[in-house]
C-alpha positions in Angstrom: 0.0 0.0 0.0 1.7 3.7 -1.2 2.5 5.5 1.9 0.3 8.2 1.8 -2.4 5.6 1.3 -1.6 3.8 4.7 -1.6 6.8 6.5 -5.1 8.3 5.1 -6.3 5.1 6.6 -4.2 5.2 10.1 -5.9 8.3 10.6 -9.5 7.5 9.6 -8.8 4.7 12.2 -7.7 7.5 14.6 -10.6 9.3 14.0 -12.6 6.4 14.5 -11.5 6.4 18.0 -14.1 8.8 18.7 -17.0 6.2 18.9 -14.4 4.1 20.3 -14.1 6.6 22.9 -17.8 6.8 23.3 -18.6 3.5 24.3 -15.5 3.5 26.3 -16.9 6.1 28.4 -20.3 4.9 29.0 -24.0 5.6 28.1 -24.1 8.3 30.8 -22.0 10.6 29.3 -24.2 11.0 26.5 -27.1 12.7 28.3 -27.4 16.2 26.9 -29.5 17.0 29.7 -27.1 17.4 32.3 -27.2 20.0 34.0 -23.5 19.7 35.6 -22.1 20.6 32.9 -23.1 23.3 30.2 -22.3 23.0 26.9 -22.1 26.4 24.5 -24.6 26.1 20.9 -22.5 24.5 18.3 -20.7 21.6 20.3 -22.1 18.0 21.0 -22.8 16.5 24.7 -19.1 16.2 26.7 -17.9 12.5 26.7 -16.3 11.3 29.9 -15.2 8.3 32.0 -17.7 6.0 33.3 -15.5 5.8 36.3 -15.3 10.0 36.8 -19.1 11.4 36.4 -19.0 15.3 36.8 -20.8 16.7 39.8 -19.9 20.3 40.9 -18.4 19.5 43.9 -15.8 17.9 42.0 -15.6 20.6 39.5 -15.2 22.9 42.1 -12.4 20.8 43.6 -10.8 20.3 40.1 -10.3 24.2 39.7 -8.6 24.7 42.9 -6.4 22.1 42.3 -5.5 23.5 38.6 -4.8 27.5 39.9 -2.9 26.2 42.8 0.9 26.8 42.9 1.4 24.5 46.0 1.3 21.4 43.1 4.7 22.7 42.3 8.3 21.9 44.1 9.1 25.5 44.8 5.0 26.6 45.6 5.4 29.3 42.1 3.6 27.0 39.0 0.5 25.8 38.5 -1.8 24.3 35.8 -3.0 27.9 34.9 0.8 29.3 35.0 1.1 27.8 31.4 -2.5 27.2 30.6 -3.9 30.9 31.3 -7.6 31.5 30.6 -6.7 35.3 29.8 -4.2 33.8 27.2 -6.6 31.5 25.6 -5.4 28.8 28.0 -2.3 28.6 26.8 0.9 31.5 28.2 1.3 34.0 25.3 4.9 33.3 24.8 7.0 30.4 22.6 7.5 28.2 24.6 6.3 28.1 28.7 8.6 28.6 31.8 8.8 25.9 34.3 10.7 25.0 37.2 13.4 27.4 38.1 13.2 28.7 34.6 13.5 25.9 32.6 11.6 25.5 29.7 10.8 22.9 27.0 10.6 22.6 23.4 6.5 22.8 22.2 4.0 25.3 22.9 1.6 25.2 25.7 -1.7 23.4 23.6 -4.6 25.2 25.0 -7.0 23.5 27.4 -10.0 24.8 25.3 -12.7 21.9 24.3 -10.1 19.5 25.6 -13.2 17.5 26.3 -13.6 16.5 23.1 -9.2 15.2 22.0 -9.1 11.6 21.7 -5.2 12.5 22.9 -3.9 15.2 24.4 -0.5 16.6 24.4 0.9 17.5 20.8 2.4 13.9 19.9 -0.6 12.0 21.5 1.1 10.5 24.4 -2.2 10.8 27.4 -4.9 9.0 26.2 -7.5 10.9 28.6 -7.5 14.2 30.7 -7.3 12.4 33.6 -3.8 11.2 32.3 -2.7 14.5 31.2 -3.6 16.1 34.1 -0.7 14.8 36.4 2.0 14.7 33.7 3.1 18.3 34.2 3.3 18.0 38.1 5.8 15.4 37.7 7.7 16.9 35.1 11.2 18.2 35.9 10.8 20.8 33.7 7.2 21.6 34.1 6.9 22.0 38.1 9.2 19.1 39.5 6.8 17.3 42.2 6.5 13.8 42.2 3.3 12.6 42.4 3.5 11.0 46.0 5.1 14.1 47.3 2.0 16.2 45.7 -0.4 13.9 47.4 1.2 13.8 50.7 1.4 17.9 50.2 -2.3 18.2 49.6 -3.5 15.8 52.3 -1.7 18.1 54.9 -3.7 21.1 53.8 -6.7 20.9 56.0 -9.1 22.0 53.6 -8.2 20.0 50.5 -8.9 17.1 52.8 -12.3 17.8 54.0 -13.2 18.4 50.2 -11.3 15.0 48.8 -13.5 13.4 51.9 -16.5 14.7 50.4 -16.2 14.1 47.0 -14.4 10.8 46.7 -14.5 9.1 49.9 -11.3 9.2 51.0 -8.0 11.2 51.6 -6.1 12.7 48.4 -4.5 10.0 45.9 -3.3 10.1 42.3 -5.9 8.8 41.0 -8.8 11.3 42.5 -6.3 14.4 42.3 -6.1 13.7 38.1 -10.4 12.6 38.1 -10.6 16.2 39.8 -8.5 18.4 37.3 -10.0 16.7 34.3 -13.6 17.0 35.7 -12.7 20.7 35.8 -10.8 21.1 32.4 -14.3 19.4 30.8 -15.8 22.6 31.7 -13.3 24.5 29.7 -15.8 24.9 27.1 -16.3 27.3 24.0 -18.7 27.5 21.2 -21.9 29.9 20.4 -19.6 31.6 17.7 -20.8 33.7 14.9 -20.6 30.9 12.7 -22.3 28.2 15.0 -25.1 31.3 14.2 -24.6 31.6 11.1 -24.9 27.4 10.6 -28.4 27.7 12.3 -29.6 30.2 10.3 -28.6 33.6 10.9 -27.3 34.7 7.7 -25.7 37.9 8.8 -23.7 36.2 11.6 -20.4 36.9 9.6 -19.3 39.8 8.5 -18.1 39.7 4.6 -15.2 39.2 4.8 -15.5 36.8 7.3 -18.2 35.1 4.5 -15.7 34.7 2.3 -13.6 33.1 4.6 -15.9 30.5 5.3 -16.1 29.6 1.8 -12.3 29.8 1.0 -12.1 27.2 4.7 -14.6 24.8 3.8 -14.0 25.4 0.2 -10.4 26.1 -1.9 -8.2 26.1 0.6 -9.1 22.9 2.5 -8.5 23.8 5.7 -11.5 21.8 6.8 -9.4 18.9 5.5 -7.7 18.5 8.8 -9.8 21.2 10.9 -13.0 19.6 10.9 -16.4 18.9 13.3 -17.9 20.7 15.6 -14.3 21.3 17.6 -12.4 21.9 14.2 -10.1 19.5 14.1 -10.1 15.8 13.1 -8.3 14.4 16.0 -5.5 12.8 14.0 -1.8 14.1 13.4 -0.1 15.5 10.6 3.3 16.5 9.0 2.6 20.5 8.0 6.3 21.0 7.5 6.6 23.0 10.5 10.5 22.7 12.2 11.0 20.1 9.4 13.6 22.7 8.1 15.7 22.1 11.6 18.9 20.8 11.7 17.6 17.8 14.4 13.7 18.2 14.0 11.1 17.3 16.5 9.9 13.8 15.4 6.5 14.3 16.8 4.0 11.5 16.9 6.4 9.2 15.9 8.8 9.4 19.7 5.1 7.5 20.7 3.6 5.0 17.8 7.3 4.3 16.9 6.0 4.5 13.4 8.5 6.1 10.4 5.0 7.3 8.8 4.2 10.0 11.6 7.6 11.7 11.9 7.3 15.1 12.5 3.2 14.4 12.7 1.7 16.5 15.0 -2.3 16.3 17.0 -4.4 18.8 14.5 -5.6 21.8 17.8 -8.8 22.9 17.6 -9.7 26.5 16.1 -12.4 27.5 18.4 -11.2 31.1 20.2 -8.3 30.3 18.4 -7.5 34.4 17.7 -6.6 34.2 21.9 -4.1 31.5 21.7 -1.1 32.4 20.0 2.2 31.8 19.0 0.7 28.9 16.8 2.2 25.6 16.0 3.8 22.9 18.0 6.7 25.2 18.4 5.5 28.3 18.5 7.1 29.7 15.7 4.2 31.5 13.9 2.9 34.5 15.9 -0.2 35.5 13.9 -2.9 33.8 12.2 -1.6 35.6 9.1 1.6 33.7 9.4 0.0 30.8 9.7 -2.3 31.0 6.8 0.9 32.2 4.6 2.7 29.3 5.6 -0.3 27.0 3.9 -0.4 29.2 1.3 2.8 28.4 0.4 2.3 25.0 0.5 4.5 24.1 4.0 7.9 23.1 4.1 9.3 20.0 2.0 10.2 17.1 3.7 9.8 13.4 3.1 7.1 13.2 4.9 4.8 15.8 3.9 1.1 15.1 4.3 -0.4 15.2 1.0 -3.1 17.6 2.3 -0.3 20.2 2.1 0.3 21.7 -1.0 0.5 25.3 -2.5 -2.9 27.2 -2.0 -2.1 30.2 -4.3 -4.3 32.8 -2.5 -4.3 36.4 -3.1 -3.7 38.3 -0.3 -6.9 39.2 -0.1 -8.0 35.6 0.2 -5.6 35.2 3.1 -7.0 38.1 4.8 -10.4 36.9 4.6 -9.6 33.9 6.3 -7.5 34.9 9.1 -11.2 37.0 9.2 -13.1 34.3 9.6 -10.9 32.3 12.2 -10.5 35.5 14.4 -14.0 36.7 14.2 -15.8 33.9 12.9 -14.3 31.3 15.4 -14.7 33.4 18.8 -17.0 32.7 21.0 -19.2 34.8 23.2 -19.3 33.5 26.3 -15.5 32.9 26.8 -14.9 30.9 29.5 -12.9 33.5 31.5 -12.1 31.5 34.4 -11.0 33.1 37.8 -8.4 31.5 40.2 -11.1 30.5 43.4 -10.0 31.1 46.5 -8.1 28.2 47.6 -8.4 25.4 51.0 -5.7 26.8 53.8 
């Protein structure tokens, strides 16, 4: 089978894993009715774990835990250091800061509609939220805690243990502290756009310009190709020739499926909000939307492994205006979920 071929299919398989994930998480997280949990107009029900059922209690718990520094070695990072809802949950700069400075190689992914990733992570390596949500903690670079010291840490704070008692039955543990962030980071939600008003009728919704946008997105310049569905984006992972230009690249998805076909294959991000979420890429080396439309437009960077989705767009510059148009006004929503830090147990 020709390569491209093979990895068409890998990722309608990947794709796939969205009913996959459905039955995985149980019937209950299906009901639209729930009232824990409020989902924005354009987006479908939030999936989650059979074994972690929302209930605001938990929520609650889960957004104390992500504001709170003291989940750090040196009490001065938390979840919202590098994930920022005034930043579009992500930190506004390259690359984030960590422990004592330190800092990685990718760009912090925002935590927007995280719900709905069948991975998270740019290369795909957490298979849930609740998964995700510990890696940073224990990261050296990230904020340097091991997990049994950040239990022990938040079982001596008095009033993260009455709350743990009440929600889960028992003291702190790694399991319950990961069910509680990613109960929280479900509620991270954005939709009722201009265009999820437009799709249900409202025909003046979008501006012109932002019209014509839609058209050239869905349309010529196949950027629904990749950013598709309700959260704009297909859930799989692609080569866009971004760093591929590097003396050492990143090898992306490949470092986790060991396969040659996804080097430098990175998780397609969702577009919603996505004009508060810059730099752009896995690397953060685009700082506008305009950049990133002009690097499409030209077709990406040549490498071996190429997806065969990229290719030269030949746009006017007017055509590349109208879309960043309709990403940055089209794609906003208008109920931003402009989280506060809560005040947190003592």
């Amino acid at each position: 089978m020709p390569r491209n071929a093979c990895r068409k299919l890998v990722r309608t398989l990947i794709a796939g894993g969205a009913a996959a994930l459905l039955i995985h998480v149980g019937v209950a997280s299906l009901l639209a009715a729930d009232p824990v949990i409020k989902v924005p107009a354009g987006l479908p029900p939030v999936p989650f774990p059979a074994d972690n059922p929302p209930t605001a209690e938990k929520i609650a718990l889960g957004k104390q835990l992500y504001f709170d520094k003291r989940l750090s070695r040196d009490n001065t990072i938390s979840c919202a250091s590098c994930h920022d809802p005034a930043k579009g949950y992500s930190n506004a700069d390259q690359f984030a800061t960590g422990f004592k400075g330190q800092k990685g190689g990718r760009n912090s992914p925002t935590v927007l509609n995280a719900a709905y990733n069948n991975f998270q992570f740019w290369d795909g390596r957490a298979g849930s939220l609740e998964e995700q949500a510990v890696g940073p903690i224990a990261n050296p670079i990230e904020m340097n805690l091991t997990l049994p010291e950040a239990v022990d840490r938040i079982n001596k704070i008095p009033g993260y243990k009455e709350q743990f008692q009440k929600v889960f039955g028992s003291d702190a543990t790694e399991d319950n502290i990961a069910k509680a962030i990613a109960s929280y980071e479900r509620t991270i939600l954005c939709g009722d756009a201009p265009y999820d008003r437009f799709k249900a009728g409202d025909k003046k919704a979008l501006s012109p310009a932002a019209e014509r946008g839609r058209v050239l997105f869905f349309g010529r310049a196949a950027c629904s190709s990749c950013h598709s569905g309700p959260n704009f984006t297909d859930n799989a992972f692609h080569n866009i020739g971004v760093g591929m230009d590097a003396k050492k690249p990143d090898e992306g998805r490949k470092t986790i499926s060991k396969l040659g076909g996804d080097t430098g294959s990175f998780k397609t991000p969702t577009l919603r909000d996505i004009a508060k979420s810059g730099p752009y890429m896995h690397d953060g080396s685009l700082k506008t939307l305009k950049e990133v439309v002009e690097h499409y437009n030209k077709g990406g960077v040549p490498n071996e492994f190429l997806d065969e989705e990229i290719f030269k767009l030949n746009l006017t510059p007017q055509e590349v205006d109208d879309l960043v148009t309709f990403m940055k006004e089209g794609l906003t929503s208008s109920s931003y979920p402009d989280h506060k830090m809560p005040e947190l147990p003592k």
